[in-house]
C-alpha positions, 0 to 999 in steps of 0.5 A: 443465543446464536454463537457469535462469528470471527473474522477469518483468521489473519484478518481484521476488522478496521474500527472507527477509532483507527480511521483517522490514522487510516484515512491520512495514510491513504490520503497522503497516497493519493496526493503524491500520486497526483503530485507526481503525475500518476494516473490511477488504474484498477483492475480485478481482485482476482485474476487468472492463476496462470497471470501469476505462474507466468509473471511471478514465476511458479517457484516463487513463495507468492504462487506456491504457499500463498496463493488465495485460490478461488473455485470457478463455476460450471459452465464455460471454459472460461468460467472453469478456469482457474481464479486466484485473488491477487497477491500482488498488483503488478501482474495485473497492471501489466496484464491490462497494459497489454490487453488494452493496447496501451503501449500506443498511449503517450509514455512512459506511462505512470499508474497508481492503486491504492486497494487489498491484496491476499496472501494466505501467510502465516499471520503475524503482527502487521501481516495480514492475509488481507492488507492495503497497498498503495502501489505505482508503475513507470512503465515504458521508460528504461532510465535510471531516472525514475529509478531514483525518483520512485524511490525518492517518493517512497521515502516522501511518503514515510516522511509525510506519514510522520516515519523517521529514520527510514531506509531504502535498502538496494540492490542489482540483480543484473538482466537476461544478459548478466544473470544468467551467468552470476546463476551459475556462480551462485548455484555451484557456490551454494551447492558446495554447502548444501548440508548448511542451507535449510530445507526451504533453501535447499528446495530454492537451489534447484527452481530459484536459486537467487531466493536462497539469499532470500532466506532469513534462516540462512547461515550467516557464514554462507550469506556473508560469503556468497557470490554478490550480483552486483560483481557479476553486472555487465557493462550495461547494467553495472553503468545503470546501478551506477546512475541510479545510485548517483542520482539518490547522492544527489537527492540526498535520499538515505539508502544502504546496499544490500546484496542479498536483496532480490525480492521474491517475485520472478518478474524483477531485474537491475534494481530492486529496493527495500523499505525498513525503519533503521535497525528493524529489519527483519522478514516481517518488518519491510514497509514496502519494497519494489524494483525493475521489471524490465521483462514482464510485458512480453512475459504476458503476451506484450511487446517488450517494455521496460518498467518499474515500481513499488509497492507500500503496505498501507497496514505496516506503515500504520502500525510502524507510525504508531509504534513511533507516535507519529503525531495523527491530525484531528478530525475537523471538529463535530457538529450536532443538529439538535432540536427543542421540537420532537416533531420537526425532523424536516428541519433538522435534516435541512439545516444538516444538508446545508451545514454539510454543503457549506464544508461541516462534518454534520451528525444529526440527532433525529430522536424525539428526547427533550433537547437537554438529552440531545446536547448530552448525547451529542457531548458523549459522541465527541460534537464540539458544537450544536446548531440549535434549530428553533422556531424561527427558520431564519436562525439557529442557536450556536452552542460550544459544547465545551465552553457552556457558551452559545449565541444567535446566528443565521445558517449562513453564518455558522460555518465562518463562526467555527472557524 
């Protein structure tokens, strides 16, 4: 016997018994979407690797430790060229907006994905080097308006998932006017306390110095002590966080101010988020997390374009659920076509198409065993009820298998019978 085979290490397999948490996760993504106007897009699993050099910037741990590389083929420059699957999907959200003019469709525009994503980390539990995000973008409107609303659909979407006590944690990083200058400040503070920062931080002080506050393994004396973004806004920006946190007040929206927050990727400014469960935080524990990107369009051959988003781990927002035993709703209730008569597949198929037009989940037993093992298999793979097809084409028999009970009736009306 052959060895078997393991899924690659940090994946996994979604079994059948998870789907019902899966699908009402996923569901309830693309119905906010549409509740609040997103148009969806999708775009390549893998892309060029300089999309993410240029909009993730290449000191940024996505691009540098986790990128899945992919080899190119022979043959043209283009097929020679360097592939990566993606990390994340803004880049590659941005990279179509530009590439398909998109700037000349009425804005802002607002975009959803829902699909995996690859990051070759470290696995741990609920990190996956494959995993689901539901992602939106604003992109081409600057106020602090959409702001607070992406956030506020965040915290709908944990609420209607079932997660309480969730939190938005939130932050200014400042813009190309501002940050420049808290740079400076941060770097001269860190750099006075170099023998205390860990190796990974010490290698961030001289190509990103903003994810030294980044870092889970810093000195809590250093961290509590660094020089915090939100002292060093402009007017501009500082008016802007000041907006947008006004208008969560007003929403009653739960958030706390975090000023070591400044996601990893190069491409945020001003705002920036963190979702959490209230009392979890931790580097393996944020649910999503998103903010500004104000300067990624023309960092990608664009013309400027504000914008903003998030992204939802689909996997961590399940296993959070779970872990607080959000309630999942049932399946709608199993229906089995059985038959007395081992030849007459036909009419079984028949009546399972109509079962199925008329809004049934429908499994349809197609083998030749006597009717009895029919109903007991139906019973094993959780059927509630069976349509019992017979001689008579214009009527079937209705079993409850739960009950023991059964009646008449004609194909038309067994859907109304089952309420």
């Amino acid at each position: 016997m052959a060895r078997p085979i393991s899924a690659p290490r940090g994946t996994r397999d979604l079994l059948p018994e998870d789907s019902a948490a899966w699908n009402r996760a996923e569901a309830i993504a693309r119905d906010l979407s549409h509740g609040y106007a997103f148009d969806r897009i999708e775009t390549p699993l893998f892309e060029r690797v300089e999309l993410f050099h240029r909009g993730l910037g290449e000191a940024s741990d996505a691009v540098e430790k986790e990128m899945f590389r992919v080899g190119g083929a022979t043959g043209s420059d283009e097929e020679k060229a360097e592939w990566a699957l993606r990390p994340e999907p803004t880049a590659g959200i941005i990279r179509a907006f530009v590439e398909h003019g998109m700037h000349v469709r009425p804005g802002p525009l607002r975009l959803w994905m829902l699909g995996p994503m690859f990051r070759y980390d470290r696995p741990q539990a609920g990190r996956y080097r494959q995993f689901t995000q539901w992602d939106v973008e604003v992109v081409g409107d600057a106020g602090p308006m959409v702001d607070a609303e992406v956030i506020e659909l965040g915290h709908r979407y944990f609420a209607e998932l079932g997660l309480t006590d969730v939190v938005a944690y939130l932050n200014s990083i400042g813009d190309a006017v501002c940050r420049p200058g808290y740079r400076a400040v941060l770097v001269e503070y860190l750099a006075a306390r170099e023998d205390r920062l860990t190796d990974d931080s010490r290698r961030r002080l001289r190509t990103n110095p903003l994810r030294v506050l980044d870092d889970k393994d810093l000195d809590p004396e250093v961290a509590a002590a660094a020089p915090r973004s939100v002292d060093h806004l402009c007017d501009a920006c500082r008016a802007h966080f000041d907006a947008v946190r006004g208008l969560l007040d007003s929403l009653g929206v739960r958030y706390e101010l975090d000023h070591r927050l400044v996601r990893g990727l190069d491409y945020y400014t001003r705002t920036t988020f963190e979702f959490f469960v209230a009392g979890r935080r931790g580097q393996q524990q944020a649910l999503g997390g998103g903010g500004r990107y104000d300067g990624l369009a023309e960092l990608l051959g664009g013309r400027p374009t504000p914008g903003i988003g998030f992204g939802i781990g689909i996997d961590r927002s399940v296993l959070a659920a779970a872990e607080q035993e959000a309630p999942v709703p049932e399946e709608p209730p199993l229906v089995a076509v059985v038959s007395q008569q081992p030849d007459d597949l036909a009419a079984r198929l028949a009546a399972a198409t109509a079962l199925r037009a008329a809004g049934l989940r429908v499994r349809v037993d197609g083998s030749a065993r006597k009717l009895g093992r029919q109903l007991e298999s139906a019973a094993k793979l959780g059927a509630r009820w069976a349509v019992i097809v017979g001689d008579d084409a214009h009527t079937v028999v209705l079993r409850d298998l739960a009950a023991h009970e059964q009646r008449e009736l004609t194909l038309s009306e067994v859907a109304a019978a089952i309420g």
